[in-house]
C-alpha positions in Angstrom: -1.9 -23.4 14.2 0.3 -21.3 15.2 0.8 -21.8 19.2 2.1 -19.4 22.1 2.8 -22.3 24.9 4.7 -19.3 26.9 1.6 -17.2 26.9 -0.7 -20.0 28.1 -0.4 -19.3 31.5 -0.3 -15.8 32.2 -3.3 -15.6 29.5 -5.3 -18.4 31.4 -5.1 -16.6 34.7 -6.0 -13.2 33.1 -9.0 -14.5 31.5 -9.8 -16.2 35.2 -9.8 -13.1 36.8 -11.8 -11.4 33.8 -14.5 -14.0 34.3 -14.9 -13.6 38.0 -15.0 -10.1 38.1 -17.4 -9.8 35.0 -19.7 -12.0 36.9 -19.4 -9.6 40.2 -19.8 -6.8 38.0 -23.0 -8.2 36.2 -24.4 -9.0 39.6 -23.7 -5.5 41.3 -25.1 -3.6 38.2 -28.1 -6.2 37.6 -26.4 -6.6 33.8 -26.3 -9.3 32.4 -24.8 -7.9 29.4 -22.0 -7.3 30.7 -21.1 -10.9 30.8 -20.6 -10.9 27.5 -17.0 -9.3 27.9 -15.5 -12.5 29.0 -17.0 -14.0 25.2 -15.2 -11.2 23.6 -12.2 -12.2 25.5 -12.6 -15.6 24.6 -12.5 -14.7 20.8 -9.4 -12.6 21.6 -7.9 -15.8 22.8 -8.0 -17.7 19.9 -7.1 -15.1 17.9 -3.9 -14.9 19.8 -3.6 -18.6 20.1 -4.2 -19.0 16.5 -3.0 -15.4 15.1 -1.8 -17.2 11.7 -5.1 -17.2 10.6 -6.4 -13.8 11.5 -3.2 -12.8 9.7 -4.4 -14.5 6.7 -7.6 -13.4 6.9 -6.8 -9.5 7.1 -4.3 -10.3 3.6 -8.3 -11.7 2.5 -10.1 -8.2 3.4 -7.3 -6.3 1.9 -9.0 -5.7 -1.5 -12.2 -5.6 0.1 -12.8 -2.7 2.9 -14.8 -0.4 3.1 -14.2 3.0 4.6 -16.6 4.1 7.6 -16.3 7.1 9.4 -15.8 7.3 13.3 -14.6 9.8 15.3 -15.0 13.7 13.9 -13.3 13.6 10.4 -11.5 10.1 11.1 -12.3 6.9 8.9 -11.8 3.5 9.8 -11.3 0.6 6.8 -13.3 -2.1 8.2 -13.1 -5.1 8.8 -9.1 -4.5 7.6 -8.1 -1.7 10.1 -10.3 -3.4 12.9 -7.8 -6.9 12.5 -4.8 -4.7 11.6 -5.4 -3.5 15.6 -6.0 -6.8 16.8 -3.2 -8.1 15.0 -0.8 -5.1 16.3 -2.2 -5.5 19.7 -1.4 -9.3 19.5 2.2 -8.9 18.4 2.8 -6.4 20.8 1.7 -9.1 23.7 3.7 -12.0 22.2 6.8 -9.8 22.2 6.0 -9.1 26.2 6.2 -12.2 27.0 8.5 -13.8 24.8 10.7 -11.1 24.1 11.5 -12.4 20.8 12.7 -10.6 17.3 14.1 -11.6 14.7 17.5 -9.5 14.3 18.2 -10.2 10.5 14.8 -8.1 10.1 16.8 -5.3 11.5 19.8 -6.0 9.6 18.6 -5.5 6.3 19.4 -2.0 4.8 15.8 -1.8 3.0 14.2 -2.0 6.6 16.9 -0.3 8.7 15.9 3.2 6.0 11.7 1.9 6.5 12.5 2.5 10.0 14.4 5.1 10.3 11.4 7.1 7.6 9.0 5.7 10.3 11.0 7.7 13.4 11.7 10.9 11.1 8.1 11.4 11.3 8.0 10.6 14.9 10.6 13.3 15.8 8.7 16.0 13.1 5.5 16.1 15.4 6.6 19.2 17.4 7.2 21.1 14.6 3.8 20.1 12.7 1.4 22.9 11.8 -1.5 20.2 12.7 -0.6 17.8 15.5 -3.9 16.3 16.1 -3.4 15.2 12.0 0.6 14.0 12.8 -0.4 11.9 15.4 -3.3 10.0 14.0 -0.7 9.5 10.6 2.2 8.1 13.8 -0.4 5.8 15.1 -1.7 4.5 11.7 2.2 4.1 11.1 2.5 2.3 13.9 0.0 -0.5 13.8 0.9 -0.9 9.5 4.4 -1.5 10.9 3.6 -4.2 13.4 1.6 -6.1 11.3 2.8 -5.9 7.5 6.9 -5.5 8.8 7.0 -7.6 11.9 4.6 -9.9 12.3 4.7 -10.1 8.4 8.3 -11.5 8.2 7.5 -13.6 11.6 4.6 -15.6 10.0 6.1 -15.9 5.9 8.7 -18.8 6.8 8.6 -20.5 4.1 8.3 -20.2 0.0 4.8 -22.6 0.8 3.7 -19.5 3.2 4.5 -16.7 0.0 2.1 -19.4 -2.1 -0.7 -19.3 0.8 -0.4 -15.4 1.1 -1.1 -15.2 -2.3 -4.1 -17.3 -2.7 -5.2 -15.5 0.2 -4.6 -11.8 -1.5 -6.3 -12.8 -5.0 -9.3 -14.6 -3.3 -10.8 -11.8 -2.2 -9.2 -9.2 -5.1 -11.4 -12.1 -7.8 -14.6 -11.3 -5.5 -14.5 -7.6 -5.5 -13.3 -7.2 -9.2 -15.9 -9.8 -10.1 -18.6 -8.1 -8.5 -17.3 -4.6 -10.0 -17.4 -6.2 -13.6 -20.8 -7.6 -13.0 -22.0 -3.7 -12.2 -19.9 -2.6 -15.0 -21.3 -5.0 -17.4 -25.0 -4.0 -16.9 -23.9 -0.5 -17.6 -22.4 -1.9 -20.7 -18.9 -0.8 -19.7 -19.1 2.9 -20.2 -16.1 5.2 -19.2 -18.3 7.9 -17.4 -19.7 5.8 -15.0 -16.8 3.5 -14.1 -15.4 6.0 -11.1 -18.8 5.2 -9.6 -19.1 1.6 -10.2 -15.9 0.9 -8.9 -16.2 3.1 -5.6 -18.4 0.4 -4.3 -15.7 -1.5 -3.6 -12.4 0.3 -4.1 -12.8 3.4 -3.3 -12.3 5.0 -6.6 -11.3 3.6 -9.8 -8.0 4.2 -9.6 -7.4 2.0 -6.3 -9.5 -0.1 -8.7 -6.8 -0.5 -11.0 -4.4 -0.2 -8.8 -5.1 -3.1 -6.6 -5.6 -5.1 -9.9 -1.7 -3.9 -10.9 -1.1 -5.8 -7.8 -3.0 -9.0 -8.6 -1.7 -9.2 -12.1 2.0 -9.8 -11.3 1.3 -12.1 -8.1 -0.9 -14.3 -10.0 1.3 -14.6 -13.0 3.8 -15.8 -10.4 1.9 -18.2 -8.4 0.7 -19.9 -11.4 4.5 -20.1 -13.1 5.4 -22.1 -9.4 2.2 -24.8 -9.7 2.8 -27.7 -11.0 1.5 -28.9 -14.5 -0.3 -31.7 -13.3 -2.4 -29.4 -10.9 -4.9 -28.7 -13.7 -7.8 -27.7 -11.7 -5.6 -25.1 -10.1 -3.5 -23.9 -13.2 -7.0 -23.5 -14.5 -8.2 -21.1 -11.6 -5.1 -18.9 -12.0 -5.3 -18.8 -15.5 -9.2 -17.7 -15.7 -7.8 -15.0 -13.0 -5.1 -13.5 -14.9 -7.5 -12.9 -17.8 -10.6 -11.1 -15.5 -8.0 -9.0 -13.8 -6.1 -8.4 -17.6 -9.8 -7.5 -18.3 -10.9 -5.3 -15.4 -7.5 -3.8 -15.7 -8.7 -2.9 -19.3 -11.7 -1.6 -18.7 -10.9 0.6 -15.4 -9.8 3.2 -18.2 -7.1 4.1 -15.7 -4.1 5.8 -17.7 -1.5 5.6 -14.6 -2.0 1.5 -14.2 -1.7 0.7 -18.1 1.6 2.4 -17.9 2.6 0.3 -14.3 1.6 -2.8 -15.9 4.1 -1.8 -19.7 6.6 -1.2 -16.5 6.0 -4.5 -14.9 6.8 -6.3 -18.4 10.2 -4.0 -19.1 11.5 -4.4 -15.6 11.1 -8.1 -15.8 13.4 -8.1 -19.0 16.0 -6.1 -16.8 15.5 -8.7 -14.2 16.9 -11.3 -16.1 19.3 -9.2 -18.2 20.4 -7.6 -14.8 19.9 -4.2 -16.0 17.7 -2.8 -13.5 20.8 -0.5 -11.7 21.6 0.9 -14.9 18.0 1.9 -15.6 17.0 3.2 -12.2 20.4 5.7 -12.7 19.3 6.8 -15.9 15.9 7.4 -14.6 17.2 9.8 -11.7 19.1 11.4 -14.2 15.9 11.9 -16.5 13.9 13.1 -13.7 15.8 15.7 -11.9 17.0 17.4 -15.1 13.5 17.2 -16.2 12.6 19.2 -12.5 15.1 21.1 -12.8 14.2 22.1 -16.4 10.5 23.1 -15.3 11.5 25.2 -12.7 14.4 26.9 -13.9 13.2 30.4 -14.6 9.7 29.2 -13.4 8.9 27.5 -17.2 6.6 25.8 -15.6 3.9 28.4 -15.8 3.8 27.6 -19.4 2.2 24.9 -18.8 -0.9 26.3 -16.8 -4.4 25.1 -18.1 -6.9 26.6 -19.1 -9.4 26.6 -17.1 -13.1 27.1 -19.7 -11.2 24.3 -21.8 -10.0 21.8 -19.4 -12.6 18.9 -19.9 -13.2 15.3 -17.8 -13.9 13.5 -20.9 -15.3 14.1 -24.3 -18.3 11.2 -24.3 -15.7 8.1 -24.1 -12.2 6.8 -23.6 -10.8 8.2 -27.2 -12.0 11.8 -26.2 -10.0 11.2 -22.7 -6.9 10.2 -24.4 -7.1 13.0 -26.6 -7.9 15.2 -24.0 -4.8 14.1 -22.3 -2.3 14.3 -25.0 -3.5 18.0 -25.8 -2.9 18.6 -21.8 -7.0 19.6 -21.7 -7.5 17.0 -19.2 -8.6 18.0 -15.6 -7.6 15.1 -14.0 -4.3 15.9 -15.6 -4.4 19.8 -14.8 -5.6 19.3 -11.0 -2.5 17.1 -10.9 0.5 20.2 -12.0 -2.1 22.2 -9.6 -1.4 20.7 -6.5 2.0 19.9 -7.9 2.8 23.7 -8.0 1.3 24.4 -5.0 3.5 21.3 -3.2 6.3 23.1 -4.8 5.8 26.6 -3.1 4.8 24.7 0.5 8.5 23.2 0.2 9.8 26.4 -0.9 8.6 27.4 2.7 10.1 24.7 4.9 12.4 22.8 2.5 13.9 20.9 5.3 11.2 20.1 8.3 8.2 20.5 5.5 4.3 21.2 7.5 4.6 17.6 9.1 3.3 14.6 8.4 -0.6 14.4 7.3 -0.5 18.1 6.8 -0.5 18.8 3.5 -4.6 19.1 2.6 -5.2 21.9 4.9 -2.1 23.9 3.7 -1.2 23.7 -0.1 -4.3 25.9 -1.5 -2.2 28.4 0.7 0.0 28.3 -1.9 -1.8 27.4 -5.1 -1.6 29.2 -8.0 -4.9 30.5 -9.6 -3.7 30.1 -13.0 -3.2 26.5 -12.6 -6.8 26.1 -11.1 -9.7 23.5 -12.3 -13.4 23.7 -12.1 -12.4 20.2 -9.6 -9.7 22.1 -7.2 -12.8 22.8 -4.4 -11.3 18.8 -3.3 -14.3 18.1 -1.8 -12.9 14.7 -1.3 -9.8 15.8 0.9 -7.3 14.4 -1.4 -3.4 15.0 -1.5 -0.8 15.6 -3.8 -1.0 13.0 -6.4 2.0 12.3 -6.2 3.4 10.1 -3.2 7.4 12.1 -3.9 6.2 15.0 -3.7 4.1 14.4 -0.6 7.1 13.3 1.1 9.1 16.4 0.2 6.0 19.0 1.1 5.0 17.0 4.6 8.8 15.7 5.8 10.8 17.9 4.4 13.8 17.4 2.1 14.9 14.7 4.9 12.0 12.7 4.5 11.7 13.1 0.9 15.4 11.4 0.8 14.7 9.2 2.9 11.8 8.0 1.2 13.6 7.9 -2.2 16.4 6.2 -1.0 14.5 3.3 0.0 12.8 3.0 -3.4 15.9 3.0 -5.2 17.0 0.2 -3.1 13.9 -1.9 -3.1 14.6 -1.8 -6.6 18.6 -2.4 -7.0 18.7 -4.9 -4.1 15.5 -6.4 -5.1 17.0 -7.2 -8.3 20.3 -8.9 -6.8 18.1 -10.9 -4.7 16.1 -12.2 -7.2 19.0 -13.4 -9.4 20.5 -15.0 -6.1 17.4 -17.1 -5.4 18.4 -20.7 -6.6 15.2 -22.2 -6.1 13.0 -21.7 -9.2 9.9 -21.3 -7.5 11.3 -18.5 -5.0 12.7 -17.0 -7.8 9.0 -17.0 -9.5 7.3 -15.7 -6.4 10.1 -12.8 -5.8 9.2 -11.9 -9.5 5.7 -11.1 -8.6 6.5 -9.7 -4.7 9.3 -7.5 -7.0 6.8 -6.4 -9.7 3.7 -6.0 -7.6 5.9 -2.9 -5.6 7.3 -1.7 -9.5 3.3 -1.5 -9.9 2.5 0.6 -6.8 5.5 2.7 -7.6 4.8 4.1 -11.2 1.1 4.3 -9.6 2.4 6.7 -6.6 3.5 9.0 -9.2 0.2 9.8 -10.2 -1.7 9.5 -6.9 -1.3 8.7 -3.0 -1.3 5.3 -1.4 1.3 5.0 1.4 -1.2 5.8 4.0 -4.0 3.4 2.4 -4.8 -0.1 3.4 -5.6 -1.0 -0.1 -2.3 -0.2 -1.1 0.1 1.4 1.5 0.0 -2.4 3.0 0.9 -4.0 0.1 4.2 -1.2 -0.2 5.1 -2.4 3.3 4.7 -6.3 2.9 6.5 -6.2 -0.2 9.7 -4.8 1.0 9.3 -7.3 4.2 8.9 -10.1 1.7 12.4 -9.4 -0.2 13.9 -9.2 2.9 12.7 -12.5 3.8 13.9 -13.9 0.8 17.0 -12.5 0.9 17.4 -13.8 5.0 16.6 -17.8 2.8 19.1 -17.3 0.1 22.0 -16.4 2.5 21.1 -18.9 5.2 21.0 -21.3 1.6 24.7 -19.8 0.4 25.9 -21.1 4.3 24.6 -24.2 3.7 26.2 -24.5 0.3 29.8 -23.9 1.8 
């Protein structure tokens, strides 16, 4: 448990006063109900006094919320967003009263850029083109920072803590992908009906497979650091590797295949310390590739067609094909909204229309000839690509901003896995390391940063290297 003796007494005389004044309350409005607020408070208490466990809880939920809607167009993931608040609201109490931070956090260059993204979209809300949208996105922002940054590297204190956060994670991602296969299997697998299936759940099937990307390599990890003679629990990890190998399979989700074929190359770099070399020759690859499409606007060579671009063809070989002869309107919709991005920034290269802008502005700036039967987005989604999001919403600022910090998750993620000298931290910074590769060759394809599924998972996995990289200097010290 994880205690707050410093809080006990102001806490004790606030939930006194509570109490009395609930029960003159009740008595002046002849409701009794209204005694139940010091019962609510009472669960808050524990909660605070035992906030480890809520914490671990939440990592539980993760893979298993549920998106209700609230307030006019607003949704709330539940019960994930509901402890997120608690959990935010519980930090921001401890830190009142004990006025305590841990300054390495703030030392590290990975977080000093996640911060400094975080106030870039603070100081863009005057010039948004929808405030109302920027601030809910600054709020959300706010409350995934306290939990997955601060209170993240507060609680993870220990390699045992990275083993328990696993568990945690994968529990709940075996029930919902165990459930989802169930449903799947009396359907008898089909590809047309898997978007459905899955939705249940995870919203669609691509934070299906997504979600899985991010079990695979955690799991993998965990069971590399248990020991041989734990056979009940080698067993468990093993029978999960191969049901999320197999839901990972049959999500028929192009984008993850390719994050997982990542996931196994990057770990060879790992270990032949070759991932700095690679992430330069990818930047290279990419911006003359950009720069190749949009030099004398080529691409408008590549606009679809839009009587022969097709969902599927009856199963996953017609989707492949489908694909590969660039017929595929998940595909098309895709360079659609990419196009469009690509005029909004045009527009306001540096500022972009603020943060959480970009659904009601890119058809703006679409271009017909790149339109699908699918581009009415009745579903409100975004760029499909989390880069390009960036650029259109922040600006070229943002955009760099945001890039930078990949880069460096990668490069110094790298050097701090080869500096762990414990075997089993090296093991579980493997799968924190690989688990963010996964969510990154995902982003390319679709958005997640502002998800609970997912954009969590982006922001615990950069607090989690820096954690590891706070043991293995404070372990170098020792060694001197």
């Amino acid at each position: 448990m994880k205690s707050l003796p410093t809080l006990a007494k102001p806490l004790l005389v606030s939930f006194t006063i509570i109490i009395i004044l609930s029960g003159i309350a009740a008595i002046y409005f002849s409701n009794a109900s209204i005694l139940l607020i010091p019962v609510m408070c009472s669960i808050g208490l524990y909660c605070i006094f035992d906030y480890e466990f809520v914490y671990y809880v939440l990592i539980f939920t993760l893979p298993l919320s549920k998106e209700f809607p609230i307030i006019g167009n607003s949704n709330l993931s539940l019960p994930s967003e509901g402890l997120i608040i608690v959990l935010a609201f519980i930090y921001i109490i401890s830190f009142i009263f004990q006025r305590k931070c841990d300054l390495d956090l703030l030392k590290d260059p990975m977080i000093i850029i996640l911060l400094l993204l975080y106030f870039w979209a603070v100081f863009e809300y005057p010039f948004s083109i929808e405030k109302l949208k920027t601030i809910k996105y600054i709020i959300a922002k706010t409350l995934y920072y306290l939990v997955f940054l601060f209170l993240t590297f507060t609680i993870i204190r220990s390699k045992h803590d990275l083993q328990k956060f696993i568990y945690a994670y994968t529990a709940g991602l075996f029930i919902g992908v165990l459930y989802t296969i169930f449903l799947h299997a009396a359907d008898g697998f089909s590809f047309e009906n898997i978007n459905y299936i899955s939705s249940i759940i995870f919203v669609n099937h691509v934070f299906y497979a997504t979600v899985i990307g991010i079990g695979i390599p955690l799991t993998w990890f965990l069971l590399k650091t248990t020991p041989k003679f734990s056979v009940k629990r080698s067993f468990y990890l093993k029978f999960l590797l191969i049901l999320f190998l197999f839901a990972l399979i049959t999500s028929y989700t192009r984008g993850s295949w390719l994050a997982l074929i990542v996931c196994i190359i990057f770990y060879i770099l790992l270990n032949y310390k070759k991932v700095t070399l690679t992430i330069s020759i990818g930047v290279i690859v990419i911006t003359c590739f950009v720069g190749y499409l949009f030099n004398n606007d080529r691409y408008l060579d590549y606009a679809s067609d839009y009587t022969t671009t097709i969902f599927h063809e009856g199963d996953i070989e017609g989707h492949l094909a489908a694909t590969y002869s660039l017929k595929d309107v998940s595909g098309m919709e895709r360079i659609y909204r990419w196009v469009a991005g690509a005029n909004m920034v045009k527009e306001k290269p540096i500022m972009g229309s603020g943060p959480g802008t970009f659904y009601p502005e890119y058809k703006k700036f679409a271009i017909d000839r790149f339109r699908t039967y699918v581009s009415n987005n009745p579903e409100q989604s975004t760029t499909h690509n989390n880069f390009l999001l960036f650029l259109t919403e922040q600006g070229l600022v943002g955009f760099l901003l945001f890039t930078t910090l990949v880069i460096m998750v990668f490069i110094r993620g790298s050097k701090i896995y080869n500096e762990c000298s414990d075997p089993d931290t090296k093991h579980l910074t493997a799968g924190f390391y690989l688990a963010f590769t996964s969510i990154i060759v995902c982003m390319m394809f679709s958005d997640f940063t502002e998800s609970d599924k997912v954009g969590s998972f982006f922001l615990v996995s950069i607090t989690i290297l820096a954690k590891i990289n706070q043991w293995n200097k404070e372990n170098q010290l020792k060694s001197l």
